[in-house]
C-alpha positions, 0 to 999 in steps of 0.5 A, spaced: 948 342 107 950 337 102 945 332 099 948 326 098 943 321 101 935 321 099 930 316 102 923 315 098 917 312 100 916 308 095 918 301 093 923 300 088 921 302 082 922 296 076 926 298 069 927 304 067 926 310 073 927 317 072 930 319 078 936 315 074 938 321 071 937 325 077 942 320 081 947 321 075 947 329 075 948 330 082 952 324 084 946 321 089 944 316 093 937 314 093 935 309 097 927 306 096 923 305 102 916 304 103 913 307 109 906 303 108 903 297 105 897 295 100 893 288 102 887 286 099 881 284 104 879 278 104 872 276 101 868 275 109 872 283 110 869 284 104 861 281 105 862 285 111 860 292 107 853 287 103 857 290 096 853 285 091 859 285 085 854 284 080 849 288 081 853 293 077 855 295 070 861 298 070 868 297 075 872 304 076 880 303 078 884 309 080 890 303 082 894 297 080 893 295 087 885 295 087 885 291 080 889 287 083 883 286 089 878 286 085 879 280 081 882 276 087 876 277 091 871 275 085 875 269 085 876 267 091 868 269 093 867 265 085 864 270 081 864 270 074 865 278 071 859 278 065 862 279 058 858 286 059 862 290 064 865 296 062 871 298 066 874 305 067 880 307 070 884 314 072 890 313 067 891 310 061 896 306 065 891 302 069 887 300 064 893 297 060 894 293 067 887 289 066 890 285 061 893 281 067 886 279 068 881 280 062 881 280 054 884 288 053 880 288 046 874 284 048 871 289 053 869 295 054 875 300 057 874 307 058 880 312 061 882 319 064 888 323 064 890 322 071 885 325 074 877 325 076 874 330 071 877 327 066 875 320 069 868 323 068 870 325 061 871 319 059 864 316 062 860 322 059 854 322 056 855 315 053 856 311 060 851 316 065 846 310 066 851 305 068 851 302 075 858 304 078 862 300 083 868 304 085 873 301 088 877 305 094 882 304 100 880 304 107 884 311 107 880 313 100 881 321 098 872 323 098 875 326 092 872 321 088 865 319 091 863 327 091 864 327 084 860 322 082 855 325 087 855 331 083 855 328 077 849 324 079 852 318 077 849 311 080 855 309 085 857 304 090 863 305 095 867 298 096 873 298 100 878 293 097 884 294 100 887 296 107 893 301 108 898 298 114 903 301 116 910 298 116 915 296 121 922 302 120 925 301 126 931 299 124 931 304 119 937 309 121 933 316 119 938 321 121 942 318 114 938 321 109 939 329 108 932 329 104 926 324 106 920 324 099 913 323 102 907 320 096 901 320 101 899 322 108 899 316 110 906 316 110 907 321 114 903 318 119 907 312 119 913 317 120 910 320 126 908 312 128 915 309 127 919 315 129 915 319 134 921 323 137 923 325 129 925 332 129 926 336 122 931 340 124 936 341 117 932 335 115 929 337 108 923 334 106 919 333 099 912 332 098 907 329 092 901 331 092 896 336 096 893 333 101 900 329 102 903 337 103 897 338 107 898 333 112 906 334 112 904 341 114 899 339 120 905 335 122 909 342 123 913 340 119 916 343 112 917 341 106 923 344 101 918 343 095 911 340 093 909 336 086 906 337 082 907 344 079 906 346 072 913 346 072 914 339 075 908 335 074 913 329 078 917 328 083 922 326 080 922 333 075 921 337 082 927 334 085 931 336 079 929 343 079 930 343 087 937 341 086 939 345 080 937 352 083 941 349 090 948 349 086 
């Protein structure tokens, strides 16, 4: 089967992509569709959890969209941040984003590498007496919350956003030779949006292992998974697929 037609589950992405080169190379179309959205709660969703913001020292961020939350909930339930709050977040990425809210030079901000071992690296010996809130998603992986656990680190588990599954109906499937799936919850809006969907020639990619782990539940099959080694993205996975298929 050719591929001439892919759909991922994600928004388009803005500037420059890598999936740019993978187009040219092998003559695609790639189609971006988000198959979930991220809204922020509101305050009276969020005073429903009885989080007090500052009764802690330190915020920690694993998305843009929980930055986001964050701060519109501290203005919209009108609390000033103190100058002292230190800031941590999961990539180097995240921590640059806060600048959209807050003085980059003028506050303590602290980063991993992308994942939670280097997050708790980042904190280390240095921070380990600080009060942390983590800000989740109603979806959250317990990765997070059982590492600081472990850690023993003084924690508190804040919802933030909610993940809502978006309406495809008109959105013609059986087009796209290949569908790239980023997060469970995306399967579960295939399977909400399309409960007769059959794989049959369909091949699917998968980033992430508890995305894999809910494609497979599905019993449905994927052509490849990232990250590997050897394809730290999806974007790399996608080309190393395509060129053993040639």
């Amino acid at each position: 089967m050719k591929i001439k037609n892919i759909l991922i589950s994600q928004p388009n992405p803005n500037g420059s992509s890598p999936y740019v080169e993978v187009k040219e190379k092998f003559g695609l179309n790639i189609d971006f569709i988000p198959f979930i959205r991220v809204e922020g709660l509101s305050a009276k969703d969020f005073r429903v959890q009885r989080v007090n913001i500052l009764d802690h020292s330190a915020v920690v961020f694993t998305s843009r969209s929980a930055v986001d939350s964050f701060f519109h909930l501290c203005e919209e339930m009108r609390i000033t941040i103190p100058e002292s709050m230190k800031y941590f977040c999961i990539t180097e990425a995240i921590a640059f984003y806060l600048q959209k809210y807050i003085i980059y030079r003028k506050r303590k901000i602290c980063f991993g590498k992308g994942n939670v071992p280097s997050l708790l690296e980042s904190i280390g010996s240095k921070h380990k007496t600080e009060n942390f809130l983590l800000t989740l998603a109603d979806n959250y992986k317990p990765e997070l919350p059982k590492a600081f656990e472990k850690a023993g680190l003084k924690h508190t588990k804040a919802i933030l956003n909610r993940t809502i599954t978006e309406d495809l109906s008109g959105l013609e499937l059986s087009h796209y030779q290949m569908l790239i799936f980023y997060s469970p919850t995306d399967i579960k809006s295939l399977l909400e949006n399309f409960p007769d969907f059959k794989q049959n020639d369909t091949l699917i990619g998968t980033f992430g292992p508890t995305t894999a782990t809910a494609l497979k539940e599905a019993n449905l099959q994927s052509c490849f998974e990232a990250p590997t080694p050897e394809a730290p993205s999806v974007a790399q996975a996608l080309m190393l697929y395509l060129e053993k298929k040639k």
